[in-house]
C-alpha positions as CSV (number, residue, x, y, z in Angstrom):
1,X,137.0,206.0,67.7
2,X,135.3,206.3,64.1
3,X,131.5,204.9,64.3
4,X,132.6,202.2,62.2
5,X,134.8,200.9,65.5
6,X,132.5,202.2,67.4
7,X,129.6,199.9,66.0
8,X,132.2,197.1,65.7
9,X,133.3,197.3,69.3
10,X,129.8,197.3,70.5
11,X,128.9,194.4,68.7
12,X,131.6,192.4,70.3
13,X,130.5,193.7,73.5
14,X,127.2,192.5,73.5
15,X,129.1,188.5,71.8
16,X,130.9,188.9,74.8
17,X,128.7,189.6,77.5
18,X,126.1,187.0,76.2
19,X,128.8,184.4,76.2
20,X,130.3,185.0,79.5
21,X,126.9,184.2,80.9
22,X,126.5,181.0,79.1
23,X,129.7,180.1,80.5
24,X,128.7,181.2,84.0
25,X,125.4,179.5,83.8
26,X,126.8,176.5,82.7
27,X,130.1,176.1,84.8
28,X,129.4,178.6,87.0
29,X,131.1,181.5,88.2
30,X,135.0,180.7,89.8
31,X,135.0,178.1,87.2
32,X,135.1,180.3,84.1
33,X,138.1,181.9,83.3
34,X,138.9,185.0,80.9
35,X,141.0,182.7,78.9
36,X,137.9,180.5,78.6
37,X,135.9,183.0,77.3
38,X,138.2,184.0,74.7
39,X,138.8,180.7,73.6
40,X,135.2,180.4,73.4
41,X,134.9,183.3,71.1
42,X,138.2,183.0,69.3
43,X,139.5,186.6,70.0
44,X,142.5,187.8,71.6
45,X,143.1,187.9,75.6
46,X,144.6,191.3,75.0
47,X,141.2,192.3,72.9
48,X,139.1,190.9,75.4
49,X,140.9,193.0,78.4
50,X,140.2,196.2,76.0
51,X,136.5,195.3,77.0
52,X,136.9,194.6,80.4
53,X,139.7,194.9,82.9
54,X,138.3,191.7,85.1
55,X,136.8,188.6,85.5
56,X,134.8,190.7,88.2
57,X,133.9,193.9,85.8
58,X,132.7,191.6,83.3
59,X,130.2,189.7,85.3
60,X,129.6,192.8,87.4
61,X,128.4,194.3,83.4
62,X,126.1,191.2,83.5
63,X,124.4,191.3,86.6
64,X,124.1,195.4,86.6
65,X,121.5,195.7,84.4
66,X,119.6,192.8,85.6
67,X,119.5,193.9,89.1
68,X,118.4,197.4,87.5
69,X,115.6,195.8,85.9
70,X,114.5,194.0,88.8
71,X,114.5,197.3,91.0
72,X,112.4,199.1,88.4
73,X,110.1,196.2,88.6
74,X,109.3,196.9,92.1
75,X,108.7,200.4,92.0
76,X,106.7,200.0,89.3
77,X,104.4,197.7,91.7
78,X,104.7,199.8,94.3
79,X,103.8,202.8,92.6
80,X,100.8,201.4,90.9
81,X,97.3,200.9,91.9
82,X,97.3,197.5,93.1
83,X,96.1,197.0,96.6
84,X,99.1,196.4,99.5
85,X,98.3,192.7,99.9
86,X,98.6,192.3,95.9
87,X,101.8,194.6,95.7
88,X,103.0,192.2,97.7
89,X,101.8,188.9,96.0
90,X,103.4,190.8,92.7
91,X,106.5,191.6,94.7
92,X,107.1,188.0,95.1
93,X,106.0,186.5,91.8
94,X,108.0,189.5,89.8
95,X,111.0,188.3,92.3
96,X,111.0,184.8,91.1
97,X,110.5,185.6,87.2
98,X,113.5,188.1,87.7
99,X,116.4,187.6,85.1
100,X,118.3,188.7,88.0
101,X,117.1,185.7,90.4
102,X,117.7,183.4,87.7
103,X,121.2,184.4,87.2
104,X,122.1,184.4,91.0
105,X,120.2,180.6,91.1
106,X,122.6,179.2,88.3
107,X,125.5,180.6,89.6
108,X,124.7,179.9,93.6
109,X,126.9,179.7,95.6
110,X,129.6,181.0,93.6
111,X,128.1,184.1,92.7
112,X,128.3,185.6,96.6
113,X,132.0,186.2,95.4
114,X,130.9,189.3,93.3
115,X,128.7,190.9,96.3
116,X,132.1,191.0,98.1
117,X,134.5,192.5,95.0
118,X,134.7,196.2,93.8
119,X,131.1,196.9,93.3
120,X,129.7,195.6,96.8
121,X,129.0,199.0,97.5
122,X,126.9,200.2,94.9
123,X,125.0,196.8,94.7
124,X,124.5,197.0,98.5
125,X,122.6,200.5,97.3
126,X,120.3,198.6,95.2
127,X,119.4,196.5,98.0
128,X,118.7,198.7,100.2
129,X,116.4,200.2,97.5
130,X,115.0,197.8,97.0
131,X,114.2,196.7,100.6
132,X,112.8,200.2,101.3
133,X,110.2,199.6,98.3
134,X,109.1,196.4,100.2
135,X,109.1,198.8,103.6
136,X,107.3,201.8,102.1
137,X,104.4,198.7,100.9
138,X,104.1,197.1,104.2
139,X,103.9,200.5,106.7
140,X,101.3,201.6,104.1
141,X,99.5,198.3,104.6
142,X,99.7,198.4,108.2
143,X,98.4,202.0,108.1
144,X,95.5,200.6,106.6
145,X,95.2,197.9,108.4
146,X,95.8,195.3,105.2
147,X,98.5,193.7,107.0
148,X,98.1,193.1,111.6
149,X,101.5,192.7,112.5
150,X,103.6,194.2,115.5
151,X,107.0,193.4,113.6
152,X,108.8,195.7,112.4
153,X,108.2,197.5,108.5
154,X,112.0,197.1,108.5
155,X,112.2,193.8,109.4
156,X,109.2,192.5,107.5
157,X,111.1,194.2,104.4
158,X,114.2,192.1,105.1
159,X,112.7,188.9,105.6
160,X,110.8,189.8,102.0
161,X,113.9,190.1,100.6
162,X,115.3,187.0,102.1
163,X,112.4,185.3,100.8
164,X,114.6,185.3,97.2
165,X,117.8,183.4,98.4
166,X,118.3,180.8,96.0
167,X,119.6,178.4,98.3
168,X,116.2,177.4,99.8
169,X,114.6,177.7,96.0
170,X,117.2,175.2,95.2
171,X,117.0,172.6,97.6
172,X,113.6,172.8,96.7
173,X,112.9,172.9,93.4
174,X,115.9,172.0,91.3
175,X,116.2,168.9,93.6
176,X,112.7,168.4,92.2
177,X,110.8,168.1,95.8
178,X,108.6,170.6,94.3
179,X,107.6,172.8,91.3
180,X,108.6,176.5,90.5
181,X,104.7,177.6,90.7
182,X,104.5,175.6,94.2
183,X,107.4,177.0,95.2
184,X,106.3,180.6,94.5
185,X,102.8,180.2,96.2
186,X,103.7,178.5,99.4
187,X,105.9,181.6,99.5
188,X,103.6,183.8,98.8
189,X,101.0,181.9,101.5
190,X,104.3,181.9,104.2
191,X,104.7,185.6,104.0
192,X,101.3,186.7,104.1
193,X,100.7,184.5,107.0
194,X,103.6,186.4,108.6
195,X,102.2,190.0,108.1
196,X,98.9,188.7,109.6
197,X,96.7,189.1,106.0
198,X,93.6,188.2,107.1
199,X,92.1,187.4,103.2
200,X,92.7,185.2,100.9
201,X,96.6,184.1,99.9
């Protein structure tokens, strides 16, 4: 491919990627069809297809980069200088801002169907990345004495992750029984409360 193509293909790529999730976001995911998307940018099925072989690789090329983001986001807090009771607060409030949570809250429920397609396995190793950041935090906070708990590191790190299921966010918050930045601090207060912090939330 010349670099002319190249450029041209690439360009098309990013049209096509930004308007598959406008169409997810709006309709949401088992709605939206490849034809749909191709209609939406007037090009060929078969041209679309020479982007991506699936309505699964396509949304899987979406949400890749956002869950990437989101995992570098927590090692970054985890890796910095803050103390364990504010890696933790960040933990949560980085969580919520996440492209990545935002993505997974507009397409809920629907977007459980990609956990389950041809990339659960490698997503499943983000996770449990991701969940082993949260771990390293709270056995170094216990360590210390931060955090008085007789639970499990593990299973403190799993309920932190549960913490970002959109299903309680929205019944929540897009019903409008509270706001986002309520939402995020009673959060925040819940989980500290259940790693015994003894300071302030």
């Amino acid at each position: 491919m010349s670099e002319r193509m190249s450029k041209k293909f690439n360009k098309r790529n990013e049209r096509i990627l930004e308007a598959a999730e406008e169409l997810i976001n709006v309709h949401g995911y088992h709605q939206v069809k490849m034809s749909d998307l191709s209609e939406k940018l007037d090009i060929a099925k078969g041209t679309l297809y020479s982007h991506y072989q699936s309505k699964e690789q396509l949304v899987f090329s979406i949400v890749k980069p956002k869950i990437d983001s989101f995992l570098n986001s927590m090692e970054k807090i985890k890796d910095s200088s803050l103390s364990e009771h504010r890696k933790v607060v960040s933990f949560i409030e980085t969580g919520f801002n996440s492209d990545f949570f935002h993505f997974v809250l507009a397409s809920f429920p629907d977007m459980g169907a990609i956990f389950n397609e041809d990339h659960h396995s490698e997503l499943t190793l983000m996770q449990e990345k991701i969940i082993s950041i949260f771990e390293q935090v709270i056995k170094e906070g216990t360590r210390n004495n931060v955090f008085q708990t007789t639970a499990s590191s593990h299973f403190l790190a799993l309920q932190l992750m549960q913490s970002f299921d959109p299903l309680i966010y929205k019944t929540l918050v897009s019903s409008g029984t509270m706001s986002s930045e309520e939402f995020v601090n009673q959060s925040i207060t819940f989980y500290l409360r259940a790693i015994h912090y003894k300071g302030e939330c």
